[in-house]
Each structure stands twice: as C-alpha cells, then as structure tokens.
N, C-alpha and C positions, 0 to 999 in steps of 0.2 A: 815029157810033161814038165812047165815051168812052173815051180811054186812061186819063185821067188823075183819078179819082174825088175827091170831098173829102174822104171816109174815106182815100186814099191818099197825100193831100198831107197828113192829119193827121200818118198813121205815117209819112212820111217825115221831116216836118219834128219829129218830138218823139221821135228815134234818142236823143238822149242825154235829154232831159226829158221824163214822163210829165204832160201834161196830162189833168185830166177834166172836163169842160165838161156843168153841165146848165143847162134852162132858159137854152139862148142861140142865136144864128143863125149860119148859115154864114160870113156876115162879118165878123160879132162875133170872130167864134173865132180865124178868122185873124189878125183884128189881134193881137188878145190872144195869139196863137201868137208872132207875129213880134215880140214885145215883148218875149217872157220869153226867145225865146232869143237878140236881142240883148243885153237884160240878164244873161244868166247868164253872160255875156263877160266882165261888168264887176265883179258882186258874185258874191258864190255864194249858189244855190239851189237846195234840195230837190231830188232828184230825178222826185218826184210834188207835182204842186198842185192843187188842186181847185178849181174855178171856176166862179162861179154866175152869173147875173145876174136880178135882181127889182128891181123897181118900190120903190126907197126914197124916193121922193115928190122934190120940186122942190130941197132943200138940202143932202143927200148922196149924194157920189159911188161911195163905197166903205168896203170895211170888212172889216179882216182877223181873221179868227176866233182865239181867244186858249181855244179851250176843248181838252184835250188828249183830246178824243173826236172834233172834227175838226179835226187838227194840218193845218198846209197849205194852208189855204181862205180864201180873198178872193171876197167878194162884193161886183159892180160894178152900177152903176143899169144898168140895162137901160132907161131911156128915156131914155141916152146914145147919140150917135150914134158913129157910128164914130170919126170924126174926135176926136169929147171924150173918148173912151176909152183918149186918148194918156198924158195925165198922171195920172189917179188908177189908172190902169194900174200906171205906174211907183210910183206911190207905195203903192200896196199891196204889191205884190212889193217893193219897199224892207224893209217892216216885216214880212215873213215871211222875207226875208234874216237881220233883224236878231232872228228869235226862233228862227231854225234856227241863227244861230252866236253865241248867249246873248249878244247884245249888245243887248238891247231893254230896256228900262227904263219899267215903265207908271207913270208921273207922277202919274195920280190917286189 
C-alpha cells in the first residue's frame, strides 16, 4: 500500500513554489525540488520555474533561458548525476533570481 506518491511529495513540497519538470527522473526532480526551495529562503524566486533536463554533451552543465516566450526555465544536463546537479542547480536558479528582480546584466 502507497501512502505517499511522488506526485504527492511533488504538490506537497512546491505549496509556495510552482515547479514543472519535463524530460527528467524521479530523483532528479527531487533534488532539483529540494534545491529551489532551500534557495528561495535565500534569494527570491519566481513563483513558477520550468525545468528541463537534455543531453548538452560533456562541457555544459546548464543554461538559463533569456527568451521572454519561456521566462523561467533552466535547462540542466541530464547526464548529470544527482550528486552534480548540486552546483549548476544553484547556479542557474542564481541567474533567473537575478532576471526576475532586473538585476542580471548580459555581458556579451
């Protein structure tokens, strides 16, 4: 008997933060859940994020979308293990903090 589904730990854990996850795994997701909302402790973030993960080959980690048809979205390698998807976690949600509260600066 299942009390406690991973559909149910999603909508428990993202009461105040709307994540949507495609193209990613059950464990993936959790990390990446429990990331954004010890982070959102710390900086502030969106209410909804969108989060992908695909195969961006052996040199990058991630990569935070900057087009205002998908505001929100960070795309993580997905042939990161869990454990790697501690830091460019953070660092993506870093630079969608800093374009949700106009403080991002694109350099190039």
């Amino acid at each position: 008997m299942v009390l406690f589904t991973y559909n149910d730990y999603l909508s428990f854990i993202n009461t105040y933060m709307k994540l949507h996850f495609s193209n990613t795994h059950n464990d993936k997701a959790k990390v990446i859940t429990n990331i954004c909302q010890h982070l959102s402790k710390l900086i502030q973030l969106p209410e909804s994020i969108y989060v992908t993960l695909e195969d961006l080959g052996p040199s990058s980690y991630g990569e935070t979308i900057l087009s205002p048809m998908r505001k929100n979205s960070i795309i993580l390698n997905s042939q990161l293990t869990t454990k790697e998807l501690f830091y460019p976690t953070i660092h993506e949600l870093v630079h969608v903090s800093q374009i949700y509260t106009g403080n991002y600066r694109d350099w190039e």
